[in-house]
C-alpha positions as CSV (number, residue, x, y, z in Angstrom):
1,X,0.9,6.7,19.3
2,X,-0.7,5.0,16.4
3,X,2.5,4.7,13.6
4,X,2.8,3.4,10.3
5,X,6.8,3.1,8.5
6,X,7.0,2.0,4.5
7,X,10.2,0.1,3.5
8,X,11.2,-1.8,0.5
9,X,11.0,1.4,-2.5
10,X,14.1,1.5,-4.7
11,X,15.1,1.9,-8.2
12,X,14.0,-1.3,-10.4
13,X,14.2,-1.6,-14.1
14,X,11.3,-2.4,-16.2
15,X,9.7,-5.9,-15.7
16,X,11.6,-6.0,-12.0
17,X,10.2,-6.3,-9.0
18,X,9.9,-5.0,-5.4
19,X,8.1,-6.0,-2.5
20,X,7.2,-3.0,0.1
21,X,6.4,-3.8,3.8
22,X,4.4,-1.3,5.9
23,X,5.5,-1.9,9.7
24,X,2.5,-0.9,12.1
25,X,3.2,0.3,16.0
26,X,0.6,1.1,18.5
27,X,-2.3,-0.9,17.4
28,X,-3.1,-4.1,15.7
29,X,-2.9,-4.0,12.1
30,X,-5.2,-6.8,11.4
31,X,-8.6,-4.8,13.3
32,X,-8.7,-2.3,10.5
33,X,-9.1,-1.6,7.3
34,X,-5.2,-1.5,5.6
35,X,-4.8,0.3,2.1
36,X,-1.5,0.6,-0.2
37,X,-1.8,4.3,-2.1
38,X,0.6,6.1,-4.7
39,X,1.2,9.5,-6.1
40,X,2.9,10.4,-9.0
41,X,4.4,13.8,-10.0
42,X,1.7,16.2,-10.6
43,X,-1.0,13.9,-9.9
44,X,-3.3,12.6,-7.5
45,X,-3.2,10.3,-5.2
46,X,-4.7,7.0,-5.7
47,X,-6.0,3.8,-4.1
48,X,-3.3,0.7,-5.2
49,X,-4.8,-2.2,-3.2
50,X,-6.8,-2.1,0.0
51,X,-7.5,-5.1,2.5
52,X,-10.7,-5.2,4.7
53,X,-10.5,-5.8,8.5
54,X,-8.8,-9.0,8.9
55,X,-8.1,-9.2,5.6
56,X,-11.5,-10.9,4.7
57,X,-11.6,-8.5,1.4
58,X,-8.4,-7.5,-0.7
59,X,-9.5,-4.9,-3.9
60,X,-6.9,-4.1,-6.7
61,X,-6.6,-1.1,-8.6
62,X,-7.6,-2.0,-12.6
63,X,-4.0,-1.1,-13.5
64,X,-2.1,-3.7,-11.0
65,X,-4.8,-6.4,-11.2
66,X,-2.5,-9.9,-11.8
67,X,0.9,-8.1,-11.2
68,X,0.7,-6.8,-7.1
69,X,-0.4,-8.5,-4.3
70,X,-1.0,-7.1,-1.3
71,X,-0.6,-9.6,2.4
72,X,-0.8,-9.2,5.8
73,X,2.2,-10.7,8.2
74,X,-0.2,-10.5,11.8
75,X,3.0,-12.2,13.4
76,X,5.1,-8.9,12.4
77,X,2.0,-6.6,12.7
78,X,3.2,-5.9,9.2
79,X,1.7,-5.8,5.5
80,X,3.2,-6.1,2.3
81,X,3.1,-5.3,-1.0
82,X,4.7,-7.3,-3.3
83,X,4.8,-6.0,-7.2
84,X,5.9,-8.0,-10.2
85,X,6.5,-6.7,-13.6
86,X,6.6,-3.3,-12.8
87,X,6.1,-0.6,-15.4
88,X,7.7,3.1,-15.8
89,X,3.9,3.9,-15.1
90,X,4.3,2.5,-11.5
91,X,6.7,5.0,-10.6
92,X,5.5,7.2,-7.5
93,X,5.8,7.3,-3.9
94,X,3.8,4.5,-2.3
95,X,2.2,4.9,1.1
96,X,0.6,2.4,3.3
97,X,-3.0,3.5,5.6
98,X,-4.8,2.7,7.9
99,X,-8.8,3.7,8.8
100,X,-8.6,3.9,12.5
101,X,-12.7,4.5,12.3
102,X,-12.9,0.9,10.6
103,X,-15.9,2.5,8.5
104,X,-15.0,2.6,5.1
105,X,-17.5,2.8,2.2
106,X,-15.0,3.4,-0.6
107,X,-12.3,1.4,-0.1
108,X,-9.7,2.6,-2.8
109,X,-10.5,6.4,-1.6
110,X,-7.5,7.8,0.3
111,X,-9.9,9.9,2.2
112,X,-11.7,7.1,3.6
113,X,-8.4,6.7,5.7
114,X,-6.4,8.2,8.7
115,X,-3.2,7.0,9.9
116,X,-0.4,7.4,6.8
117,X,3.0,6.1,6.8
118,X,5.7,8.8,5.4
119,X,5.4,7.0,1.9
120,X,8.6,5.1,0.2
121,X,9.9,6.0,-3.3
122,X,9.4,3.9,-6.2
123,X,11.5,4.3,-9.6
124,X,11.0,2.3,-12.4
125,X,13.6,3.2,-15.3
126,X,15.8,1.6,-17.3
C-alpha cells in the first residue's frame, strides 16, 4: 500500500519557522517525482516546491523562493520541508505528493500527481 504521512505543522508567529517532514511507506521515495502543495481557505490548491526523480531538479513557487527549502532524507525514505520567515500568507494545510506514473510535464500542478498524504496544518499568526 503506497502511503504518504505529513508531520511538523503547528502554530508559528510571523518570521518563525517550521520544518515539515513527509514520511513515505511502500515504495521508494527517491524513484519519483515528490511535490510539497498548500491550500488555503477558499482557495485553490497550489504547487509549493516540487523535486524531480532523485532529486536531480527542485522548483519553488515565486512566493517561497529564498525562504523554503525542500530535501530529501533517502536514509528515512522521507522529505522535508523546511520554511524560514514565514508570513500570515503561508497559512494553509500543506500536503506532500507523490507521481507514481513518474511522468510529469508540469511539475508545480497538483494534478500531475497521485499518491497524497492527509495534509498537516500550518498557522502563521501572531
Amino acid at each position: 500500500q503506497l502511503q504518504l504521512v505529513e508531520s511538523g505543522g503547528g502554530l508559528v508567529q510571523p518570521g518563525g519557522s517550521l520544518r515539515l517532514s513527509c514520511a513515505a511507506s511502500g515504495f521508494t521515495l527517491d524513484d519519483y517525482p515528490i511535490g510539497w502543495f498548500r491550500q488555503a481557505p477558499g482557495k485553490e490548491r497550489e504547487g509549493v516546491s516540487t523535486s524531480s526523480v532523485s532529486g536531480g531538479t527542485t522548483i519553488y513557487t515565486d512566493s517561497v523562493k529564498g525562504r523554503f527549502t525542500m530535501s530529501r532524507d533517502n536514509a528515512m525514505n522521507t522529505v522535508h520541508l523546511q520554511m524560514n520567515s514565514l508570513k500570515p500568507e503561508d497559512t494553509a494545510v500543506y500536503y506532500c505528493a507523490a507521481a507514481h506514473s513518474r511522468l510529469v510535464s508540469s511539475p508545480l500542478g497538483w494534478w500531475e500527481y497521485d499518491v497524497w498524504g492527509q495534509g498537516t496544518q500550518v498557522t502563521v499568526s501572531s
